[in-house]
N, C-alpha and C positions, 0 to 999 in steps of 0.2 A: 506732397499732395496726400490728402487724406483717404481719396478712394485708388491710390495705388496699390495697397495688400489687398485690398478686395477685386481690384483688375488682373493682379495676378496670379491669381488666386481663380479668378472665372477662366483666363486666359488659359491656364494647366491642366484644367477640368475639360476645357474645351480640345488642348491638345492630346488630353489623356482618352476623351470618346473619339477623336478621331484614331491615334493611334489603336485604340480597340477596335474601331471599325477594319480598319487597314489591315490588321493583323486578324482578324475576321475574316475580311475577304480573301486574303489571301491564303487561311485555311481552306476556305469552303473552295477557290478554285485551285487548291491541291488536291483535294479530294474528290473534286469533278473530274480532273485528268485522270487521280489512280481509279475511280470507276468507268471514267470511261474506258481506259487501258486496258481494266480487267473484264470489264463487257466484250472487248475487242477479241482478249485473251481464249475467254469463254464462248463466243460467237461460234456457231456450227456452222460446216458448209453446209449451204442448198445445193440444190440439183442444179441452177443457173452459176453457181459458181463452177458446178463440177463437167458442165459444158464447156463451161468458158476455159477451162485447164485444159480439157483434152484438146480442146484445136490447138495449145500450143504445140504439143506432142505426139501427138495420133497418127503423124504422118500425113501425105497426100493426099492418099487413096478415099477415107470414112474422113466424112465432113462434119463429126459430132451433132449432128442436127438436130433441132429442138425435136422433134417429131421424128423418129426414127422410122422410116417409112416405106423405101426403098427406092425413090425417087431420084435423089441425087446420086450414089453409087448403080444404080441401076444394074448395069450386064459390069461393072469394073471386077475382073479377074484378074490378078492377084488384087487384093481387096474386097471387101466386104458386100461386096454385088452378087445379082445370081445369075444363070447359066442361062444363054443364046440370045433371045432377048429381051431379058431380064425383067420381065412383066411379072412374075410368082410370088416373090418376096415383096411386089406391090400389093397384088391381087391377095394375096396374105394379110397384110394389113389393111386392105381396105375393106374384106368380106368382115372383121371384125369391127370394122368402124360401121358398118350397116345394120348391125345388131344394135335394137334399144332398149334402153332397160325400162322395167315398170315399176316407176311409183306407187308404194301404199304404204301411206304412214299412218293408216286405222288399225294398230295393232298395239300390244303390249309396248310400251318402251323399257330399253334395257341395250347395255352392252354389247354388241358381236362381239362373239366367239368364234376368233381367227383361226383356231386351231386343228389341224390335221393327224390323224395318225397312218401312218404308213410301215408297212414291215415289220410292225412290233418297237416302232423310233414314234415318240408326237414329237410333231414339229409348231412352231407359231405361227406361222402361215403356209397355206395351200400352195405355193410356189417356189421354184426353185432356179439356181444359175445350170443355166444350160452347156454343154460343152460346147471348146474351141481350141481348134489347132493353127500354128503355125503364126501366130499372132503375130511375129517378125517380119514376116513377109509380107501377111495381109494386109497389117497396121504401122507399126512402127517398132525400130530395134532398143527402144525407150522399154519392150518386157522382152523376156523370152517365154516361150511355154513354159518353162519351168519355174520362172520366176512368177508369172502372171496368176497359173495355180494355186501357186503358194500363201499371194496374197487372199485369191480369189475363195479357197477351204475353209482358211483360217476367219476370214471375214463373215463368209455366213452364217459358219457354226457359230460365232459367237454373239450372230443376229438373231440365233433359233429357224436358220434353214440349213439345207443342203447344197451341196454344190458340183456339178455332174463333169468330171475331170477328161479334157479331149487325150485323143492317141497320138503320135506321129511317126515318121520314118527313124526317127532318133530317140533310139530307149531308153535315154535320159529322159525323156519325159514322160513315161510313164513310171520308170524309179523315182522321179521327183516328185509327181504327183499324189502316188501311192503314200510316199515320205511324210506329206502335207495329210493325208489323208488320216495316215496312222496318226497322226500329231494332233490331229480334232478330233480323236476316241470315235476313229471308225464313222465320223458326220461327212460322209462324201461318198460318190459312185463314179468310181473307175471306168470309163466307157472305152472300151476296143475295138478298133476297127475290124472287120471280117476279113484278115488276115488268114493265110493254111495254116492248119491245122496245130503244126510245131511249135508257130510264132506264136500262138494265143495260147496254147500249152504255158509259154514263158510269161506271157502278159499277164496270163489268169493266177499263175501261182504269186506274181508280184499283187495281186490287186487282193487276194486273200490273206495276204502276210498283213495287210492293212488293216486288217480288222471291220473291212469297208462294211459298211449292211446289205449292199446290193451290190450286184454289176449289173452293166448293160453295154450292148451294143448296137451301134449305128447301123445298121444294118445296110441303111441307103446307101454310103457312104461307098458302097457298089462301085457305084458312078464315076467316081473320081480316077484320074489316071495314073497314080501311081502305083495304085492295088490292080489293077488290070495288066500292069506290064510288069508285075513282078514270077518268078519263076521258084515253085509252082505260082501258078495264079493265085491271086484272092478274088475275093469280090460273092455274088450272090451265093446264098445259101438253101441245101434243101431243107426238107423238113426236117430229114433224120441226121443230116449232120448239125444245123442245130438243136437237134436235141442230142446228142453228144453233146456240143459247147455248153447247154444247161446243167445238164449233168458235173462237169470240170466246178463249174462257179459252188457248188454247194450252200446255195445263200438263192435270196430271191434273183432273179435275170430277170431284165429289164430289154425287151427291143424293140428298138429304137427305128421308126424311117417306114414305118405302118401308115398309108394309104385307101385300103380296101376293107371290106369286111372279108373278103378271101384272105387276105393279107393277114389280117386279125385272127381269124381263124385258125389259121397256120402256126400263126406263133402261139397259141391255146395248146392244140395240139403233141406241140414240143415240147411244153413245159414251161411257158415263161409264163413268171408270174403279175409280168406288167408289161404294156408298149405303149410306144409315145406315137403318136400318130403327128408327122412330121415326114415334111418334102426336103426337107436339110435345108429348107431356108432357100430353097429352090434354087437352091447350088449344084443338083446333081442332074437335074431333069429340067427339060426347058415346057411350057405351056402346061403346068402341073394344076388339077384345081386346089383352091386355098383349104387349109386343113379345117378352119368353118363350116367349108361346105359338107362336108366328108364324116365330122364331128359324131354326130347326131347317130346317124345308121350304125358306124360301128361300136359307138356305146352304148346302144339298144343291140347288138349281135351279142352284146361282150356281158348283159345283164345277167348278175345270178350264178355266173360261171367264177367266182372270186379273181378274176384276170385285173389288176387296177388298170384304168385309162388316161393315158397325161396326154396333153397335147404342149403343141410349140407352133411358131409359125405367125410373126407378125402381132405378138402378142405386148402392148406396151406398158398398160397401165391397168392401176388393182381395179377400175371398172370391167378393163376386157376379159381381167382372169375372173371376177363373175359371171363373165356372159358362158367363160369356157365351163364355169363347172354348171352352170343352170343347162347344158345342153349336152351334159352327160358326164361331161371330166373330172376325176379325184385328182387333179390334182394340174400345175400348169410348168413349161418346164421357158424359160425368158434366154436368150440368149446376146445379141448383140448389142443390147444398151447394159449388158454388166460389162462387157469390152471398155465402153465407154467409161462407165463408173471406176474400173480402175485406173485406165491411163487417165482419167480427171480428178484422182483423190487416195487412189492405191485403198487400202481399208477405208478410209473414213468414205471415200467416193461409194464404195459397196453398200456401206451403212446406210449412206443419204439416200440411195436409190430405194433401199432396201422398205425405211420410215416410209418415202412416199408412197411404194407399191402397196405398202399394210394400211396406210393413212385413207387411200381411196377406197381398197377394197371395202373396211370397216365402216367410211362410210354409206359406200351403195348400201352393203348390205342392210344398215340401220332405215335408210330411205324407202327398200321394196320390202322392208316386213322381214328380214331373216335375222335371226339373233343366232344362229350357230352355221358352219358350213354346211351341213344336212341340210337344212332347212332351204337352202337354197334349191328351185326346182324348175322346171321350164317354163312354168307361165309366168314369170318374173322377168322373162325377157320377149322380146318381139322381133321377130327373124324376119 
């Protein structure tokens, strides 16, 4: 047949585009799998992922909940509840949910500037991880204090915050923490409980070997029963023995568990050069009002006297740490959703927390007109 080289000849062309094709496709859906692989690879945890880890681990007690609120833990002691009938830690977060911010976006457009300085340290944002103790009991034996610190230091500082390290009965954890502390170039704050005299003697020269830039103490932390039945006593401070304990830290002191303008005034007085106004998360005192309400008068007492103001208490997301510093606070201190963020991600969990807290903030603040944290002032919020 005369068109047989010409049939087979179209026939090979034809098998030679399909083979092209075939082997075509089959690149192209090699290269879909190794991107998608490597999208999979490279995928960051979110905050919903890093919820969804901690319930596997978190223990009983803390129900990682979307909304950390105080609602579900309520009065749960051991666990992450507060004292009698656990109303505080609600009332905490909700006097800051009643706060609303004010829209004006008839201003310059530009960047916020997230940035804080505090004690001669800038930090990239205005907020910081709050101390905790006892995280094995409270939460789950998935950290120890000392393990929990460790991740929780080293995670901040290399987010551009700080990270406020708790005390306990077992002195391994304040050597470990300090350990942690010295290892992030002094980006952390030792907190002590108001232990006699001896014991903080021991703690304070641990928390100096660190190179820490501040200490502080809990002051509240009063409350709790195992500093009450120790012999000597611990527990409440006067004025002049702590300003002894100022004196020891040789660095800025920080205290912690400030309620009043008496209260404020007091630790002025002493020597400290910052307090967090804070009910411990209303762990120590039962029907406390929430540190919102409280906010305002002591950082109008505290005006002009170079004393810094943080608060804590129900504080969840970078909108509420605007409402904290529009209503007087340098500065905001978060405590129980970094718990969260590490047993749901260890570092990477801190970071995700950390993006979203700066993510919001920067937003408000772009939304009511502030391009720097100064700039942020009362009438930007409605109380």
């Amino acid at each position: 047949d005369r068109n047989e080289p010409a049939q087979k000849m179209s026939k090979a062309l034809d098998e030679g585009k399909k083979r092209g094709y075939d082997e075509g496709r089959e690149h192209a859906e090699r290269e879909t799998l190794r991107k998608t692989k490597g999208i999979q690879e490279e995928k960051q945890m979110n905050y919903s992922d890093v919820l969804a880890n901690a319930r596997e681990c978190i223990g009983k007690y803390c129900k990682a909940c979307p909304v950390c609120n105080g609602v579900a833990c309520k009065n749960q002691i051991p666990g992450p509840g507060a004292k009698g009938v656990g109303d505080t830690a609600i009332r905490n977060y909700n006097k800051w949910a009643d706060i609303r911010v004010n829209m004006d976006t008839l201003c310059e457009n530009g960047t916020p500037d997230t940035h804080v300085e505090l004690f001669g340290r800038s930090f990239k944002y205005p907020f910081f991880a709050g101390p905790v103790g006892a995280v094995n009991l409270h939460y789950s034996d998935v950290y120890t204090d000392m393990t929990y610190n460790d991740v929780l230091v080293r995670a901040c500082a290399e987010s551009g915050i700080a990270a406020f390290t708790g005390d306990g009965t077992n002195p391994d954890v304040m050597t470990m923490a300090t350990k942690a502390i010295g290892s992030a170039d002094g980006c952390g704050v030792p907190t002590i409980k108001p232990w006699n005299i001896d014991t903080i003697k021991e703690k304070m020269a641990q928390a100096k070997a660190s190179g820490c830039f501040a200490v502080a103490m809990d002051v509240d932390a009063a409350g709790l029963p195992f500093l009450k039945n120790m012999t000597p006593p611990a527990g409440s401070k006067s004025v002049a023995e702590l300003a002894e304990i100022v004196k020891l830290a040789e660095r800025p002191f920080i205290v912690k568990g400030v309620m009043t303008v008496k209260g404020a005034l007091k630790a002025k007085e002493a020597g400290a050069a910052a307090i967090v106004v804070s009910n411990h998360g209303g762990r120590v005192l039962d029907q406390c009002p929430a540190t919102a309400e409280v906010l305002p008068e002591i950082a109008a007492a505290l005006k002009g006297t170079g004393v810094k103001v943080l608060v804590d208490g129900g504080i969840r997301t970078g909108v509420d740490v605007f409402k904290a510093l529009a209503l007087g606070a340098d500065g905001v201190l978060i405590c129980r959703p970094f718990v969260t963020a590490v047993y749901g991600g260890g570092e990477e969990g801190v970071k995700c927390y950390i993006d979203k807290l700066a993510g919001e903030l920067a937003d408000t603040m772009q939304m009511c007109g502030a391009h720097s944290i100064e700039e942020i002032t009362p009438d930007m919020v409605r109380v």
